[in-house]
C-alpha positions as CSV (number, residue, x, y, z in Angstrom):
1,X,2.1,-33.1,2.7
2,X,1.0,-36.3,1.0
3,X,1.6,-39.5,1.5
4,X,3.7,-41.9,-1.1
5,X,3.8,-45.5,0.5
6,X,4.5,-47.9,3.6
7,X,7.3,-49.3,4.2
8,X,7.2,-52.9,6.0
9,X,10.1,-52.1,9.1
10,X,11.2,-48.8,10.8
11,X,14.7,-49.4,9.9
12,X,14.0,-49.3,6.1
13,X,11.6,-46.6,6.5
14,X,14.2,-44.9,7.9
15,X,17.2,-45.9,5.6
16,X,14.5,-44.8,2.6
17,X,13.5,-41.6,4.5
18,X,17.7,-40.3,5.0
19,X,17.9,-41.4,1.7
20,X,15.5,-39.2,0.3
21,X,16.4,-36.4,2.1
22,X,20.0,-36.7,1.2
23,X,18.2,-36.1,-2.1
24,X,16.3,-32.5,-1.3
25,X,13.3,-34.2,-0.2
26,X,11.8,-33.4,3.4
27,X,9.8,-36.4,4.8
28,X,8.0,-37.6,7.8
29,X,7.8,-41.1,8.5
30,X,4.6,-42.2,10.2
31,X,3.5,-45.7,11.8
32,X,0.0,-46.8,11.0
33,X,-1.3,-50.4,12.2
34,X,-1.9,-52.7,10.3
35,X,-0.2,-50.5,7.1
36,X,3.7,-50.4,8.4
37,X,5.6,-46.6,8.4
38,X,3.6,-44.8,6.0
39,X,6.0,-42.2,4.3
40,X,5.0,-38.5,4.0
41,X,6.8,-36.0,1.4
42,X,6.2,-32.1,2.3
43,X,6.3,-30.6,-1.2
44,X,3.8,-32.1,-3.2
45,X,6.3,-30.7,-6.7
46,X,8.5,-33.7,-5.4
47,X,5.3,-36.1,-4.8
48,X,6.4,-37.6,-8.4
49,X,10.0,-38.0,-8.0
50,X,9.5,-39.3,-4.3
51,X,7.2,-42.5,-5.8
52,X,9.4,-43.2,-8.3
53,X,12.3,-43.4,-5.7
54,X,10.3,-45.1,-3.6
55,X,9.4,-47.8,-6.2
56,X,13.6,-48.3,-7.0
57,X,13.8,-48.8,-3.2
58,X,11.5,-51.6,-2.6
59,X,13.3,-53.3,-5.8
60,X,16.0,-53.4,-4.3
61,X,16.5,-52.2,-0.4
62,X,20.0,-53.9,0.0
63,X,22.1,-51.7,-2.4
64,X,24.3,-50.3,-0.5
65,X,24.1,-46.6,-1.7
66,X,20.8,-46.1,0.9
67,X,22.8,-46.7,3.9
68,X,26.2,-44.6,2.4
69,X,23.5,-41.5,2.5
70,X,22.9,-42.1,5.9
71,X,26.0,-40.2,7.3
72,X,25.0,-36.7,4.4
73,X,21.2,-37.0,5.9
74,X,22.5,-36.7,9.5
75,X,24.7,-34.1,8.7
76,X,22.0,-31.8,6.6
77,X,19.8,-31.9,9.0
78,X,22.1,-31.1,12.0
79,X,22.7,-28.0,9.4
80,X,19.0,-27.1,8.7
81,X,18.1,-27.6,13.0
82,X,21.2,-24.7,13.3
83,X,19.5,-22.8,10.7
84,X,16.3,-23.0,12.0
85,X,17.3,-22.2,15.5
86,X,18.8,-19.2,14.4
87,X,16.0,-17.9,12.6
88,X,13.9,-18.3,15.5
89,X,16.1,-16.6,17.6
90,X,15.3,-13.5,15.0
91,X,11.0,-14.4,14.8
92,X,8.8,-16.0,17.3
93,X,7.8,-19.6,16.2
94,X,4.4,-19.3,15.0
95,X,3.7,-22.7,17.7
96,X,4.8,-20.1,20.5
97,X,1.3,-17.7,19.2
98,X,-0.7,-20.7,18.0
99,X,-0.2,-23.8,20.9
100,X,-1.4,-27.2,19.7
101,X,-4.5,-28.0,20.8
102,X,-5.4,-30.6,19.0
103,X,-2.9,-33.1,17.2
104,X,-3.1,-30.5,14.0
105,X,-2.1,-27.9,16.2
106,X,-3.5,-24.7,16.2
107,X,-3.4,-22.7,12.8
108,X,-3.9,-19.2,12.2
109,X,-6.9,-19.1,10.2
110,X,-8.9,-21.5,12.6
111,X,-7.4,-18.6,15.4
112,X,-8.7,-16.2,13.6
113,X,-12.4,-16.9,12.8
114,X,-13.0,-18.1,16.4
115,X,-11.6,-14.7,18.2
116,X,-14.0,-12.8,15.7
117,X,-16.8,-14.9,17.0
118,X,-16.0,-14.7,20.6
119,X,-15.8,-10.8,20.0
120,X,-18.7,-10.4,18.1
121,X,-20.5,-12.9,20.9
122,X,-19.1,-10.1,23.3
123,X,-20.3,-7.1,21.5
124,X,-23.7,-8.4,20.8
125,X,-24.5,-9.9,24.2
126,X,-24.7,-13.7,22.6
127,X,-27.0,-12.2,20.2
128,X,-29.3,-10.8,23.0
129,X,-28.6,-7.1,21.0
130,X,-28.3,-7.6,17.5
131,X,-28.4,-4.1,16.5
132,X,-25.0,-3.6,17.6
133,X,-23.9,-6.2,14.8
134,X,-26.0,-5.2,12.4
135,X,-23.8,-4.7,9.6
136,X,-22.8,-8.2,10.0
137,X,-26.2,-9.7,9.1
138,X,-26.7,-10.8,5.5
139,X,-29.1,-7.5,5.2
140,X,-30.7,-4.9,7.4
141,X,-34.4,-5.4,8.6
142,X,-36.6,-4.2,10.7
143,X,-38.9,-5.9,13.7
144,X,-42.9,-4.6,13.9
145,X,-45.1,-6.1,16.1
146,X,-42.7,-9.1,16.4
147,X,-42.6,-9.8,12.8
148,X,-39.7,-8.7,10.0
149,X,-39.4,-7.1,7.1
150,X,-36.6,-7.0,5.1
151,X,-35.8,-6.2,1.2
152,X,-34.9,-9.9,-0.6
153,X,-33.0,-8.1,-3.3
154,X,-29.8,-7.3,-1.0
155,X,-29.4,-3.8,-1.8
156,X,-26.5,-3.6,0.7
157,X,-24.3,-6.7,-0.5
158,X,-25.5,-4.8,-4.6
159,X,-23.9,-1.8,-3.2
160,X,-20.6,-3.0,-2.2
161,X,-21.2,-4.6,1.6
162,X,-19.4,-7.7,-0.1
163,X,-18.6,-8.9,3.7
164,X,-22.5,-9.5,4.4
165,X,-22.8,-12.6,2.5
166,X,-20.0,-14.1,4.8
167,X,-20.3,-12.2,8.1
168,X,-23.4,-13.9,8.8
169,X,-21.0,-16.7,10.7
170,X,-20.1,-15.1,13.1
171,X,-23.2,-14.1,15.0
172,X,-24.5,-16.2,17.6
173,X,-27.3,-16.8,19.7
174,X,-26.4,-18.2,23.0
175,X,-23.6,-20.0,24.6
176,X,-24.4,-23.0,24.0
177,X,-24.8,-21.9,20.2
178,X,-20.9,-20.9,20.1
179,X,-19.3,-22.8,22.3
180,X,-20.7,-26.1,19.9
181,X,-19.5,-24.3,16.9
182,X,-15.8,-23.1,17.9
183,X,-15.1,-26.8,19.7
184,X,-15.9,-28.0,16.2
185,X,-14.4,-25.3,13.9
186,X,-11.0,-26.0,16.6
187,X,-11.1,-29.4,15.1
188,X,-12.2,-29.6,11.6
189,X,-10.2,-26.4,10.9
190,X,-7.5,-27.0,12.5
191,X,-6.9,-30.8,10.4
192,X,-7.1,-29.0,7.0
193,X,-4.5,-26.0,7.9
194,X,-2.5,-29.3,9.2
195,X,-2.8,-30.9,6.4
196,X,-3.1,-28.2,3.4
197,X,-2.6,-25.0,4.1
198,X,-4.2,-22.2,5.8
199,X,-5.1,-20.1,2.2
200,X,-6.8,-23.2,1.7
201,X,-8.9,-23.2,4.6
202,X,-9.6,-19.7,4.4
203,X,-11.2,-20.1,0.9
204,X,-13.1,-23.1,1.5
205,X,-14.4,-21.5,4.9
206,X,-15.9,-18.2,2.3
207,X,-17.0,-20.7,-0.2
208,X,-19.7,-22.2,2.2
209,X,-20.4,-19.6,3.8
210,X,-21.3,-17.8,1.1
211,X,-23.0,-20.1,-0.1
212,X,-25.1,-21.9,2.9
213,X,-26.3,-18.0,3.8
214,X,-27.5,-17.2,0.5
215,X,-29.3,-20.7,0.4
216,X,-30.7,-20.2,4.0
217,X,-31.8,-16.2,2.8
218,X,-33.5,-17.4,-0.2
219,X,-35.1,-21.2,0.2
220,X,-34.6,-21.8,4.0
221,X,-38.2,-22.3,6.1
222,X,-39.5,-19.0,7.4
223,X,-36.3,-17.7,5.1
224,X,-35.4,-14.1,6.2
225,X,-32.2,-12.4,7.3
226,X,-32.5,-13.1,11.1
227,X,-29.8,-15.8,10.9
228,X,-26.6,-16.5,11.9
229,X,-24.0,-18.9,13.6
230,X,-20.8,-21.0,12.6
231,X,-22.5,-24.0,11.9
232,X,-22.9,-24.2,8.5
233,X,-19.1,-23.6,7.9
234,X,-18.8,-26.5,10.1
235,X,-20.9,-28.6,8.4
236,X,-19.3,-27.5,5.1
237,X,-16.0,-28.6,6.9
238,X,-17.1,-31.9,8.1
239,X,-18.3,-32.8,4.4
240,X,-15.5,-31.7,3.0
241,X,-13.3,-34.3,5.4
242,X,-16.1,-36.8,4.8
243,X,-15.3,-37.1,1.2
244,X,-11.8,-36.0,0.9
245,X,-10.7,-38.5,3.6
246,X,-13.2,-41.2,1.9
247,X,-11.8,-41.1,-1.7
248,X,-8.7,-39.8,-1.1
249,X,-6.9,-41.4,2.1
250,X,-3.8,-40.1,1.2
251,X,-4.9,-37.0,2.0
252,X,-4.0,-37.5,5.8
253,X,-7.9,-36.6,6.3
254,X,-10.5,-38.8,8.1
255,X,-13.2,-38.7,10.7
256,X,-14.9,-41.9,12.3
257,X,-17.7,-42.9,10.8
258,X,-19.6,-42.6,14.4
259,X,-18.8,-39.3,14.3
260,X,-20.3,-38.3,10.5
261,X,-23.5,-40.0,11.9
262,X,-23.8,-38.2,14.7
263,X,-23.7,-34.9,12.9
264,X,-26.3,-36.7,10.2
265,X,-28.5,-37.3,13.0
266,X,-28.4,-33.6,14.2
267,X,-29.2,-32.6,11.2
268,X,-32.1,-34.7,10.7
269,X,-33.4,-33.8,13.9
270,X,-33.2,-30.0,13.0
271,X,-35.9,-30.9,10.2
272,X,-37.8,-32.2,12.1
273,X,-38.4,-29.5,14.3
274,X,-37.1,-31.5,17.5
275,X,-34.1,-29.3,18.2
276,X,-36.4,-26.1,17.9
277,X,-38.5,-27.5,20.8
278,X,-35.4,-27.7,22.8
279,X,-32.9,-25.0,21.9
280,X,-35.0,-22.5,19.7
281,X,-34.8,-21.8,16.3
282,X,-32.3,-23.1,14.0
283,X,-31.5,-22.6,10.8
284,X,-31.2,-25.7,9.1
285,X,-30.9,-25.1,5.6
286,X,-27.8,-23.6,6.7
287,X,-26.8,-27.0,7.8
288,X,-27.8,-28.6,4.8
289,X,-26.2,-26.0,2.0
290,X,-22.6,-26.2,3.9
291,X,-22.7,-30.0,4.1
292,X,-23.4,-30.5,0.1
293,X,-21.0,-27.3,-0.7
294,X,-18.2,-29.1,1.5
295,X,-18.4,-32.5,0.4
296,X,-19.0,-31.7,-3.2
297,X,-15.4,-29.8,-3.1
298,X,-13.9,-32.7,-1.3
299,X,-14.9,-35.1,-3.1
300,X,-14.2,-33.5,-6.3
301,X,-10.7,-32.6,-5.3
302,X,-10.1,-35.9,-4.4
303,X,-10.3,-36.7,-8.0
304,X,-7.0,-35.2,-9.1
305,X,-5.4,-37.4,-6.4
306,X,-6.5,-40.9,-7.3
């Protein structure tokens, strides 16, 4: 969904939405201070056709052939809502599995990776028995004498575990640790699969995960495989929004500015070895890697938008 253009009035947003959707092209209208209705097209194959419409409206809003598609919008759409309730009367509505917790609502994907880590937080104790997730950590090692040993080559991920170098997120380490995580994964996941799509989420989520645990493994301070938690997915998430929302507004993505400083703070304070002192160990490079994975993707993506 993307967004074309304001319109100064609810009446001509209106008379330009039925218009358009007399046309084959599904819209949302959407009232933004200070902008007017803001008009959103839900194929982005008609994003082109839609501005160009758009443009020939605000020549010339008065020609009479906007308000003569009135009546055929009215009636299409009384069409599509019997069609629609008919088909739901065949499949459960995916908001009956999925209820809107946030203003996104509540997509699959984001549904997904949070029941895996509530179950593995289940399984392993909150991390107080790791063993029992083993195969989840980004390699097997071993504890002597309160120190670790691992092999850096990860011969299991070489051998075809491909799910280590990703599985890593979803191990925990006390409530506090997941509970922060999934109220922020909620959020941030749930505004892209609002906004994209939920393959899209789902990519970017194994992008950065990937990629902050191999960055943690390798270069992280006292670097080893004894790691794990949502948070640099979420950090990869919040960077992507960052820069997506920054340099492409259209994108219907944004977070206030208190809030990006607030998670630049935390991350600061990991560094510094403050957060240690009051919650244990954290691994920060984690934090790090997601953030620069995330908002490198958004803000390159953003440039096929501009």
């Amino acid at each position: 969904m993307r967004l074309i253009g304001h319109l100064p009035s609810e009446t001509s947003a209106r008379t330009f939405g039925d218009y358009i959707y007399s046309q084959g092209i599904e819209n949302q209208l959407e009232f933004t201070q200070g902008d007017g209705w803001g008009v959103w097209v839900n194929d982005e194959e008609q994003l082109e056709n839609a501005t160009k419409l758009l443009d020939a409206f605000r020549a010339n809003p008065t020609d009479p052939k906007y308000r003569a598609q009135a009546k055929s919008a009215e009636e299409l759409r009384a069409q599509k809502a019997k069609s629609d309730e008919a088909w739901r009367k065949k499949l459960k509505d995916r908001r009956q599995l999925f209820r809107p917790l946030t203003g996104y609502g509540f997509g699959p994907v984001t549904f997904a990776l949070i029941a895996f880590s509530v179950a593995v937080a289940f399984l392993s104790n909150v991390g107080m028995n790791p063993e029992r997730v083993h195969r989840l950590f980004i390699t097997d090692f071993k504890t002597i004498d309160n120190f670790i040993t691992w092999d850096s080559s990860l011969p299991e991920i070489r051998h075809g575990q491909i799910w280590r170098l990703f599985t890593p997120m979803f191990i925990h380490f006390g409530v506090a640790h997941i509970l922060f995580n999934m109220l922020w994964l909620r959020d941030l996941g749930s505004m892209i699969e609002g906004r994209q799509s939920s393959w899209y989420l789902a990519v970017l989520t194994l992008v950065i995960a990937a990629g902050s645990n191999l960055a943690q493994f390798y270069i992280g301070p006292g670097h080893g495989p004894d790691f794990g938690g949502m948070s640099g997915v979420v950090y990869g998430l919040l960077g992507y929004i960052w820069m997506r929302g920054k340099f492409d507004p259209a994108s219907g993505l944004y977070l206030h500015p208190s809030t990006v400083v607030m998670m630049l703070i935390w991350l600061v304070a990991g560094f510094t070895g403050i957060l240690t002192l009051l919650v244990g160990p954290v691994a920060n490079t984690v934090h790090l890697a997601g953030l620069v994975i995330g908002a490198a993707w958004g803000y390159l993506s953003s440039l096929r938008h501009r």
